[in-house]
C-alpha positions as CSV (number, residue, x, y, z in Angstrom):
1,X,-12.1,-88.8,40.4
2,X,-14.6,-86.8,38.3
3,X,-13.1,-84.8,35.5
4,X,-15.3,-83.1,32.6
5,X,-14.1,-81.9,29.5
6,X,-15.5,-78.7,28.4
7,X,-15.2,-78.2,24.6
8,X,-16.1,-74.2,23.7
9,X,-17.2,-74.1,19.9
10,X,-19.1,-71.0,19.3
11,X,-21.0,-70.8,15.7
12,X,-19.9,-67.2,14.9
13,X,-16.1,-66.6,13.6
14,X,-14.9,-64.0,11.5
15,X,-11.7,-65.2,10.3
16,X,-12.9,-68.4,8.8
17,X,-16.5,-69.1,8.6
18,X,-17.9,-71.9,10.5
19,X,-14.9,-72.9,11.8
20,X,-15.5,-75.3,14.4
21,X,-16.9,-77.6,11.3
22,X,-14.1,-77.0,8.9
23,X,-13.1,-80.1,6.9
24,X,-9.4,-80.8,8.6
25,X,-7.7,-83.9,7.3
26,X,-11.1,-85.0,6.1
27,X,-13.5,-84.7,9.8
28,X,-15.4,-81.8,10.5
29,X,-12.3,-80.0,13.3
30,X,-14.5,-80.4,16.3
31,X,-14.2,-84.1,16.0
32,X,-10.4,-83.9,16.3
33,X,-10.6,-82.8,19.9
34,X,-13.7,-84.6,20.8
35,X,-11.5,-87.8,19.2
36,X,-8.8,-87.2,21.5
37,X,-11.2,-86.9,24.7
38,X,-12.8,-89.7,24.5
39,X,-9.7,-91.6,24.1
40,X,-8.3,-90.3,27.4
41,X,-9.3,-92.8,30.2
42,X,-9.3,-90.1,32.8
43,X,-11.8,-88.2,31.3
44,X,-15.3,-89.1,32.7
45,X,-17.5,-87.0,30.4
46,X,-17.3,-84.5,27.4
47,X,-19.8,-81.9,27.2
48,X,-19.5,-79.5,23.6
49,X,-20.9,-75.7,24.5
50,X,-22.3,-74.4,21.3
51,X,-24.8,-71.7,20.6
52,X,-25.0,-73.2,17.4
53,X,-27.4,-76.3,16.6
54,X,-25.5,-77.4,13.7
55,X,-22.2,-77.7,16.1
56,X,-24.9,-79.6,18.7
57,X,-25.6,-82.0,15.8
58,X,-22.2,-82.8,15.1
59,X,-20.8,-83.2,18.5
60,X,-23.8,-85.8,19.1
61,X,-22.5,-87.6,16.4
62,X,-19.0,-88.3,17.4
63,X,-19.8,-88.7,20.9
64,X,-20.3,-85.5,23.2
65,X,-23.0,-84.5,25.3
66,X,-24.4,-81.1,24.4
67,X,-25.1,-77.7,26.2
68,X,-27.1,-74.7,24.4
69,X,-25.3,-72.0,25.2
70,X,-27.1,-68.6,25.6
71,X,-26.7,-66.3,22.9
72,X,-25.4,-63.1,25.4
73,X,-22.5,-65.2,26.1
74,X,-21.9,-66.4,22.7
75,X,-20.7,-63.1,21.3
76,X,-17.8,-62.0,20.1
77,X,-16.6,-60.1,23.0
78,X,-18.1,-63.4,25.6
79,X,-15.4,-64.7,27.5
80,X,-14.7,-68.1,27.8
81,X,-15.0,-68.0,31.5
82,X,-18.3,-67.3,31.4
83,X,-19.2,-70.6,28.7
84,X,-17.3,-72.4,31.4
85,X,-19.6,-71.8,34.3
86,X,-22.5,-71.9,32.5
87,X,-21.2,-75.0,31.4
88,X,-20.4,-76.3,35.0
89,X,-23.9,-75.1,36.1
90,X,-25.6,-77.6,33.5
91,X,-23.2,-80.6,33.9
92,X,-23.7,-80.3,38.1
93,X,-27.4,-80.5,37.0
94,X,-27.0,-83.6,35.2
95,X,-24.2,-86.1,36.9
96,X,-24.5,-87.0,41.0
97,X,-21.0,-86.8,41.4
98,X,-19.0,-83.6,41.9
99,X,-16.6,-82.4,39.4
100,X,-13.1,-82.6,40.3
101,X,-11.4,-81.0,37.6
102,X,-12.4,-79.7,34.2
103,X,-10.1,-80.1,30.9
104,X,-10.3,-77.3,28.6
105,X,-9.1,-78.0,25.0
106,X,-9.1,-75.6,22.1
107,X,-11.0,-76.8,19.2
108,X,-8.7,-74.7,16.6
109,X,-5.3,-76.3,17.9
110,X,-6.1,-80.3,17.2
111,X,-2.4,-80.9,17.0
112,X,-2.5,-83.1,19.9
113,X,-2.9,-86.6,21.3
114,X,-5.3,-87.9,24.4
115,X,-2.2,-89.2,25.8
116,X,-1.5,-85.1,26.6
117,X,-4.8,-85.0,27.9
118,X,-3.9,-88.1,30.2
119,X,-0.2,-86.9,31.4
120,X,-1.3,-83.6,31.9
121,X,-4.4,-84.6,34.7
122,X,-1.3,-86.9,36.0
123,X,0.9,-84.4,36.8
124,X,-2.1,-81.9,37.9
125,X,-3.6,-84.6,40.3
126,X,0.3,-85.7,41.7
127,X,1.5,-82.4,42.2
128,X,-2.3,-81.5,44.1
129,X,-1.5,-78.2,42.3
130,X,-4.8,-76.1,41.0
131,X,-4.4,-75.2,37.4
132,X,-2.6,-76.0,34.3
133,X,-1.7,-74.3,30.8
134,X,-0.5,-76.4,27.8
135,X,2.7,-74.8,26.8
136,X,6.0,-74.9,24.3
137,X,9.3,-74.6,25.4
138,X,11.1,-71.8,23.7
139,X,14.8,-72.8,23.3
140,X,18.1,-70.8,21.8
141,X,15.8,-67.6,20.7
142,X,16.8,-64.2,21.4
143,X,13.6,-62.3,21.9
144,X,13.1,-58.8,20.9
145,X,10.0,-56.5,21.4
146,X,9.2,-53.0,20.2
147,X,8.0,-50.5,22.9
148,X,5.5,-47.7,23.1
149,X,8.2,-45.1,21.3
150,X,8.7,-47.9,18.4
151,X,12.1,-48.8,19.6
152,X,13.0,-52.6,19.5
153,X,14.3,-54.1,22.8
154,X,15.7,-57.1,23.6
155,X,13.9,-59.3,26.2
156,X,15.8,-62.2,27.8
157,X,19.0,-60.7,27.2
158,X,21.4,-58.0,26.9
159,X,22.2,-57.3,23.2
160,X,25.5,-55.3,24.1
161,X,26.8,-57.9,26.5
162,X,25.2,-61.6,23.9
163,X,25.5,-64.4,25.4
164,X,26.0,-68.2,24.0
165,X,22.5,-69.5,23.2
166,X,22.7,-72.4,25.4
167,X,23.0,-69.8,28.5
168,X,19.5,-68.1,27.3
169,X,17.1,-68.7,30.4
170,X,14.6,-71.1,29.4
171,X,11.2,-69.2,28.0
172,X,7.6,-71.0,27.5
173,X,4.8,-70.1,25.6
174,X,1.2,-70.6,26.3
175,X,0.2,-72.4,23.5
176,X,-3.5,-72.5,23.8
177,X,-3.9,-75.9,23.4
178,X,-5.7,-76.8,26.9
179,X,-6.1,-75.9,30.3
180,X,-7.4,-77.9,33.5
181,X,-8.5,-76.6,36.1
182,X,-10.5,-77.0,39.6
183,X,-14.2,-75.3,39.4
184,X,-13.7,-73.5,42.2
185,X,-10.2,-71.6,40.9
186,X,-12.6,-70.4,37.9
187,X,-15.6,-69.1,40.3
188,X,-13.1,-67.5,42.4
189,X,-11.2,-65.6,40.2
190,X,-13.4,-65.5,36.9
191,X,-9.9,-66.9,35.5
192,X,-9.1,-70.7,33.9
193,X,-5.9,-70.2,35.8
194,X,-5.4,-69.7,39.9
195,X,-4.0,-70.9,43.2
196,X,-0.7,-73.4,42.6
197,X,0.0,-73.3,38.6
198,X,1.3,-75.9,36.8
199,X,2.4,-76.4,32.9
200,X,2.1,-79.0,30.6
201,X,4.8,-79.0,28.0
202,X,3.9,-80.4,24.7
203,X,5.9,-81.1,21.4
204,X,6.7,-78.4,20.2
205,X,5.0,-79.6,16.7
206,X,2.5,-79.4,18.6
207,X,1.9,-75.1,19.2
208,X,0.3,-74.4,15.7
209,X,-3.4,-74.0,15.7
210,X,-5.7,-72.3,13.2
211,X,-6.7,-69.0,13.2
212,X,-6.8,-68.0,10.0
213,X,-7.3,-70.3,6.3
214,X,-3.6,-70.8,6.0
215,X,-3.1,-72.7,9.0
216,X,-5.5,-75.1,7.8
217,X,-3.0,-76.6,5.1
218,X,0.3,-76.3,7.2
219,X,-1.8,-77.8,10.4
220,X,-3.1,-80.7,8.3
221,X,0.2,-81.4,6.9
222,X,1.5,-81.5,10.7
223,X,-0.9,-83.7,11.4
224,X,-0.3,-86.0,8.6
225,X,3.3,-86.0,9.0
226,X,3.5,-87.3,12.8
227,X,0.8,-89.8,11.8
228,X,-1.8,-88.0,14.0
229,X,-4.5,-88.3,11.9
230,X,-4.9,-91.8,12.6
231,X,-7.4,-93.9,14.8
């Protein structure tokens, strides 16, 4: 079985500025996720995507193979679909074998282990399913949302009728942290996720990523605190 991990780390960001190389718990943050790849024995290769050179360098040095991405899929409003299969095109290029699967892990949510990497491509190969998405399991909440007239509304339940919390239908959310998918669910419907669907679900710990220079202290304290931050 052949499975690639594809690591997206574009050089432009707005909220925090070179992200991708932040210091995080004393590594630049791209290492984090290349870390946790390498230690998964089901992957066979990493490859880091990068229109930045700087990003190239430093995924070298912990242990990726590099792809140059073009610059008119590097912008802001570039999907990560499209990184994908240029990505697939250049690692087909480059190995004999045919790619099984690819793993898809998010650079900004390092909260994670390889052994989520490994159960995940598990449960995806045993279940001969298509796709998965890393995801949290949302317990005891009562969810609200506010609709297009600005009026709150509640979502998995009827506020005039509440029920005990431990009768709430289970909710999960998509946590961002990785996806794995067959190549040819992404080239069939531009979309990471298709055909059979599985989830992953992860610690919940595990759902906070960084987006903005807050997270960085709370994640790294996360991180610390479960010990992840360790060889």
């Amino acid at each position: 079985m052949h499975v690639s991990c594809i690591i997206l780390a574009r050089g432009g960001s707005k909220g925090i500025p070179n992200k991708n190389l932040i210091d995080f718990c004393g590594k630049p943050l791209l290492s984090w996720t290349i870390k946790q790849a390498r230690l998964c024995t089901n992957i066979t290769n990493i490859w880091v995507s990068s229109d930045s050179s700087k990003i190239l360098d430093v995924a070298e040095e912990y242990g990726a193979q590099c792809i140059k991405r073009p610059l008119e899929i590097s912008t802001d409003n570039s999907t990560s679909e499209s990184a994908w299969k240029h990505a697939i095109q250049v690692i087909n290029k480059t190995v004999n074998n045919t790619i099984d699967y690819i793993v898809a892990p998010q650079v900004t949510s390092p909260i994670r282990e390889s052994k989520d990497f490994t159960k995940a491509i598990n449960q995806l190969v045993n279940s001969e399913k298509d796709s998965l998405l890393s995801v949290s399991e949302v317990e005891d909440y009562f969810s609200w949302k506010v609709n297009s007239f600005g009026i709150p509304e509640s979502i998995n339940y009827d506020y005039k009728e509440r029920k005990p919390r431990q009768l709430l239908d289970k909710l999960y959310l998509e946590n961002g942290s990785f996806y794995i998918f067959k190549p040819h669910i992404l080239h069939q419907n531009n979309n990471r996720l298709g055909g059979d669907i599985s989830i992953y679900i992860m610690d919940k710990f595990k759902m906070f990523q960084i987006d903005n220079k807050e997270d960085i202290s709370l994640c790294e304290v996360i991180m610390k605190g479960y010990r992840l931050d360790r060889p």
